[in-house]
C-alpha positions in Angstrom: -14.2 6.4 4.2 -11.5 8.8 3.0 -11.3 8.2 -0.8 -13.2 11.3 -2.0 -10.5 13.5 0.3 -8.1 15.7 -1.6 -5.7 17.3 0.5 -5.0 20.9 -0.7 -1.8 21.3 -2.7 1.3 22.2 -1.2 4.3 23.6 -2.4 6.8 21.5 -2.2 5.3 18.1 -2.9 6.7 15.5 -0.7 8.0 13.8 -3.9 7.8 14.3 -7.8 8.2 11.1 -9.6 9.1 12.7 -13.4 9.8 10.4 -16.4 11.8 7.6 -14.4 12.9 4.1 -15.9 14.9 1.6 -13.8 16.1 -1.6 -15.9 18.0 -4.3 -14.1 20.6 -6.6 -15.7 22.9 -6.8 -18.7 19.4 -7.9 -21.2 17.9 -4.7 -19.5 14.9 -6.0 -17.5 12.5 -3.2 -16.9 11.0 -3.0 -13.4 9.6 0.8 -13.6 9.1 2.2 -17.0 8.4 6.1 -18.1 6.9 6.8 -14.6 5.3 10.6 -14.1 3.5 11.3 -10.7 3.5 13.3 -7.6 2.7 13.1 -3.8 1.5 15.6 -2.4 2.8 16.4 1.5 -0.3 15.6 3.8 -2.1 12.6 1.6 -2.3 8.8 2.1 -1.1 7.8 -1.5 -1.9 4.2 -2.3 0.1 2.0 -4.9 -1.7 -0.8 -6.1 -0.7 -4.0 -8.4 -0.2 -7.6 -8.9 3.3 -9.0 -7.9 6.0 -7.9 -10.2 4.2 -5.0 -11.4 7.0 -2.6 -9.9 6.0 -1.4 -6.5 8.5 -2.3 -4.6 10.7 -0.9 -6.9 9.2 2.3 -7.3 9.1 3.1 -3.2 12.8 1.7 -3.0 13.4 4.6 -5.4 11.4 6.9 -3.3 13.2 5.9 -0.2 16.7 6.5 -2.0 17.8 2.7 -1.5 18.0 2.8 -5.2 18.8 5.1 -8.3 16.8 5.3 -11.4 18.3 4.4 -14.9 16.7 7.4 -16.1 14.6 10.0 -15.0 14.4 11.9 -11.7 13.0 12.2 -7.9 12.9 15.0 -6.3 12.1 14.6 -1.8 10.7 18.6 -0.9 12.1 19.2 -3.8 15.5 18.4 -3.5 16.6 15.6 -6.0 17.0 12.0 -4.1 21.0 11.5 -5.2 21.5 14.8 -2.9 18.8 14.6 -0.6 20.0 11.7 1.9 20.1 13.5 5.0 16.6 14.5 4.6 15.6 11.1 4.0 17.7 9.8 7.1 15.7 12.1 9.1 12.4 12.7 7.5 10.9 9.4 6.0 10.2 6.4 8.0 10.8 3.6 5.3 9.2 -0.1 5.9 10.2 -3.1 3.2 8.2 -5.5 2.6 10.7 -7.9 4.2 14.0 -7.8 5.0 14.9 -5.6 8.6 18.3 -4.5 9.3 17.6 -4.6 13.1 16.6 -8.2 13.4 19.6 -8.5 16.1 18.3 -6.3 18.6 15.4 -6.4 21.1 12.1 -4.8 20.3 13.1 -2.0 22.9 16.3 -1.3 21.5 15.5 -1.2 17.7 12.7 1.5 18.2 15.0 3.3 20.9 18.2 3.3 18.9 15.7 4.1 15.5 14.8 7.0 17.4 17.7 8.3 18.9 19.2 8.1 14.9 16.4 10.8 14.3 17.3 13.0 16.9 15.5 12.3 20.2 17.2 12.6 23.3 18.2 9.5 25.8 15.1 10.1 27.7 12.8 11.0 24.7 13.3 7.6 22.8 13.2 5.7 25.8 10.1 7.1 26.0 9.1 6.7 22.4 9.7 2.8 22.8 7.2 2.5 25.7 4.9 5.5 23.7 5.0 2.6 20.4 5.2 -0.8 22.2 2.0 0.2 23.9 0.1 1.4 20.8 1.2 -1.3 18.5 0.7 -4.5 20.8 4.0 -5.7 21.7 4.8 -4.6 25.1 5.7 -7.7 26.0 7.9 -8.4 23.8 10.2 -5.9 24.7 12.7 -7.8 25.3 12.9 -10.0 22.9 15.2 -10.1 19.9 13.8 -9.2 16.5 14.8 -12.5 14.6 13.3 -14.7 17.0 9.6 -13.2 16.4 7.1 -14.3 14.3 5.8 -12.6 11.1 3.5 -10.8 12.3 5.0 -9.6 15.2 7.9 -8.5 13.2 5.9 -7.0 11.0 4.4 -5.1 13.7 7.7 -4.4 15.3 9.0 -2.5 11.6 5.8 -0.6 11.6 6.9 0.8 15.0 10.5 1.5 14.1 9.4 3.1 10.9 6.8 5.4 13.2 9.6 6.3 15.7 10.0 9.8 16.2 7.3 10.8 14.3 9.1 11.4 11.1 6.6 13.7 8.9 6.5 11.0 5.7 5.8 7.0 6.0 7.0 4.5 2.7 5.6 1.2 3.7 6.0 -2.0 1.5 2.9 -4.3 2.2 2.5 -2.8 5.7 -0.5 -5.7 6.3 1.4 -8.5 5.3 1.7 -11.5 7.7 -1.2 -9.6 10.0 -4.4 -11.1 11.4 -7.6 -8.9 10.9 -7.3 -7.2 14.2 -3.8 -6.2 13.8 -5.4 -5.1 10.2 -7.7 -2.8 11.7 -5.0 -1.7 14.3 -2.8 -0.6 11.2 -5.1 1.1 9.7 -6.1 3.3 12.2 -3.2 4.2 13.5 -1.7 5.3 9.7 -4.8 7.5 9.9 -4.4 9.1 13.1 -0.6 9.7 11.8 -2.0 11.5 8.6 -4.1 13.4 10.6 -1.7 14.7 12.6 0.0 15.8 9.3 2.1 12.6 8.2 2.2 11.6 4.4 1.7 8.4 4.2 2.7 5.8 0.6 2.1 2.5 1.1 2.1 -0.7 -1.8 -0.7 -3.4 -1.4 -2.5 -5.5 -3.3 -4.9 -5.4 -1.1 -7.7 -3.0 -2.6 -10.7 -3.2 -0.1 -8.5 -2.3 2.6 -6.9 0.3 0.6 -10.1 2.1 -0.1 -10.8 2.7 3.6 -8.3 4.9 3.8 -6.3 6.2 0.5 -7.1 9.9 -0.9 -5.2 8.8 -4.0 -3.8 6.2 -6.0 -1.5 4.3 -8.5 -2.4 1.2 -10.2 0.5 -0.3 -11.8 0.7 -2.9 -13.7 3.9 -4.0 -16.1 6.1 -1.3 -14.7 3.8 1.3 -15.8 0.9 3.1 -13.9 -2.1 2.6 -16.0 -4.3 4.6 -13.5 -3.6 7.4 -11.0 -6.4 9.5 -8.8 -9.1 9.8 -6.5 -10.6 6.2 -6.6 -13.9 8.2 -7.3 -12.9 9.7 -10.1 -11.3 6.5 -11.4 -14.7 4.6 -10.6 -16.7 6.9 -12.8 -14.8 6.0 -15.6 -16.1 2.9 -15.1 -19.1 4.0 -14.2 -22.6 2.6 -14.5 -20.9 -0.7 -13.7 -22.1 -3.3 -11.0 -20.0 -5.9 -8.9 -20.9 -9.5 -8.7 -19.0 -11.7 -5.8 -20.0 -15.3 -5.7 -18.8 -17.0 -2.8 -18.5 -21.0 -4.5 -15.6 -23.3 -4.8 -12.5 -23.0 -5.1 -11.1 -23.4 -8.9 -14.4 -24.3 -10.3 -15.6 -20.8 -12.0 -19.0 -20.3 -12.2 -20.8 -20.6 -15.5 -21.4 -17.2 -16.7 -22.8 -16.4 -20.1 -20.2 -15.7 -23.2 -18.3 -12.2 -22.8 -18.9 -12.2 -18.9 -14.9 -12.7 -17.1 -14.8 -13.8 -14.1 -11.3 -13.7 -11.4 -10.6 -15.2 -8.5 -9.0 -13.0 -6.0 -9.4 -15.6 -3.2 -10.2 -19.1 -3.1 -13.7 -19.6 -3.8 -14.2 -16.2 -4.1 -15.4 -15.0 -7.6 -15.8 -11.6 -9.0 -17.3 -10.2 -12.1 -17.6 -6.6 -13.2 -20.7 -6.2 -15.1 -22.3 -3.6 -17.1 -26.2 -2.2 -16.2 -27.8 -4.0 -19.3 -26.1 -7.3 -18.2 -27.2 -7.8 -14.9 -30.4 -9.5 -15.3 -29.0 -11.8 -17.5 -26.2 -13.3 -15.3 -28.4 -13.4 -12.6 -31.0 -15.8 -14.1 -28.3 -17.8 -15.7 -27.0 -18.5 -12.0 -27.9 -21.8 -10.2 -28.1 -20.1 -6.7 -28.0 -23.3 -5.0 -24.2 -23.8 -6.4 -23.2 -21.1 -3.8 -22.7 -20.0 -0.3 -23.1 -16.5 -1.4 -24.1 -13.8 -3.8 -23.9 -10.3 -3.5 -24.5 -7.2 -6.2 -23.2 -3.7 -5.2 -22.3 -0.9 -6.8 -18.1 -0.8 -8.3 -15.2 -0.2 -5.2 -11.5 0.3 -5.6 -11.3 -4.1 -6.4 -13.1 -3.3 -9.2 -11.4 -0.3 -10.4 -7.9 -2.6 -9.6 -8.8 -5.9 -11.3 -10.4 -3.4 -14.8 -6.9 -1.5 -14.9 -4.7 -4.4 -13.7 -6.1 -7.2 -16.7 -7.2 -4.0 -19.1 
């Protein structure tokens, strides 16, 4: 697991998020409000929240597709609104839907991504094969982008966002529509791009698979962040605390006593976070035979997510 690394500080960060506010419409929605952070070059920067907490927003900002209402970015230190050549060239950017090349092949939209970042004719044809191969979709070279499914499309933008080995990765729900191989294959490869030096900031809501990898992160919720760091440091301000997943039915919470919440992440799947001096108490109020499953561990990054995201 990668949570407790901290890569050392470099100067410039990759970007420096410093007091921005985006509002949408004429009643002035707010999507991102008062947001301070930076990323540092070299570090896998999670940003967690539930939807419409402002994610997406916040890495469209990041990725220059968007301006702020107030507040600025600055990308190595060069503010956004004057850094678009560097952004071009340096960050691959993934959105959580949309893709602008869903009219060419698989071949051609990583070869023609690549050539747009500077690779020779020969270089991003061999850049095509190089990503086809390591993302499972060789054999659908040929094939035009619209006519794939999800999750090969998916996996197709992951590979056009990875072409020529631009040195930062923004990626908007990059497991979306995947099955848990592809997952795992996701994953790993992300990491094998950081640790060749890539910085890599990627939205989910998906906080186990977050933990396995992320040296740092965001929780958002509202258009705020209501928690940024190390999810160890985070978890010890929780600390002491124990998780409680009851695997049960579906919509039918289980009958914990007064004061205990309860979510449901996933169907039939029930967490509590509880504190030391209540654990023996939930436990013998629990009819084991009402479930499939029940498991006690000590607080992960879910935890940490579902305290900040309801706090």
């Amino acid at each position: 697991m990668a949570a407790d690394h901290e890569p050392a500080a470099r100067d410039p960060a990759a970007f420096e998020v410093i007091g921005v506010t985006k509002t949408y419409g004429r009643d002035g929605r707010v999507a991102n409000d008062d947001l301070t952070l930076t990323i540092a070059q070299g570090e896998i920067f999670g940003i967690l929240g539930d939807n419409g907490a402002g994610k997406t927003t916040l890495v469209r900002q990041l990725a220059g597709l968007i301006a702020p209402t107030s507040g600025e970015i600055r990308f190595l230190g060069v503010p956004v609104g004057e850094a678009e050549h560097l952004l071009t060239t340096r960050v691959g950017y993934m959105p959580q839907s949309a893709f602008a090349l869903n009219n060419l092949t698989v071949r051609e939209a990583i070869y023609f991504t690549a050539r747009f970042r500077g690779l020779s004719r020969r270089e991003a044809r061999a850049e095509a094969a190089r990503l086809s191969a390591e993302w499972g979709i060789e054999h659908l070279a040929g094939r035009v982008a619209v006519r794939l499914s999800g999750g090969q499309r998916r996996l197709l933008q992951l590979a056009v966002a990875m072409a020529a080995r631009p040195p930062v990765l923004i990626l908007d729900e990059p497991t979306n529509d995947l099955d848990p191989v592809n997952r795992r294959r996701v994953w790993s490869l992300l990491t094998a791009a950081n640790q060749a030096g890539a910085t890599v900031i990627f939205v989910t809501h998906d906080a186990v698979e977050a933990e396995k990898v992320v040296h740092r992160v965001a929780i958002m919720r509202d258009g705020r962040i209501v928690a940024l760091g190390r999810p160890a440091d985070l978890k010890r301000e929780i600390g002491g605390r124990f998780r409680l997943e009851l695997i049960g039915t579906p919509g039918r919470p289980p009958a914990l006593p007064a004061g205990i919440p309860c979510s449901e992440p996933e169907p039939g799947r029930w967490l509590a976070v509880l504190d030391k001096a209540d654990v023996g108490r939930v436990l013998t109020s629990l009819d084991m035979h009402e479930f499939a499953d029940v498991r006690l561990n000590s607080s992960t990054l879910e935890d940490l997510y579902l305290h900040y995201a309801s706090k």
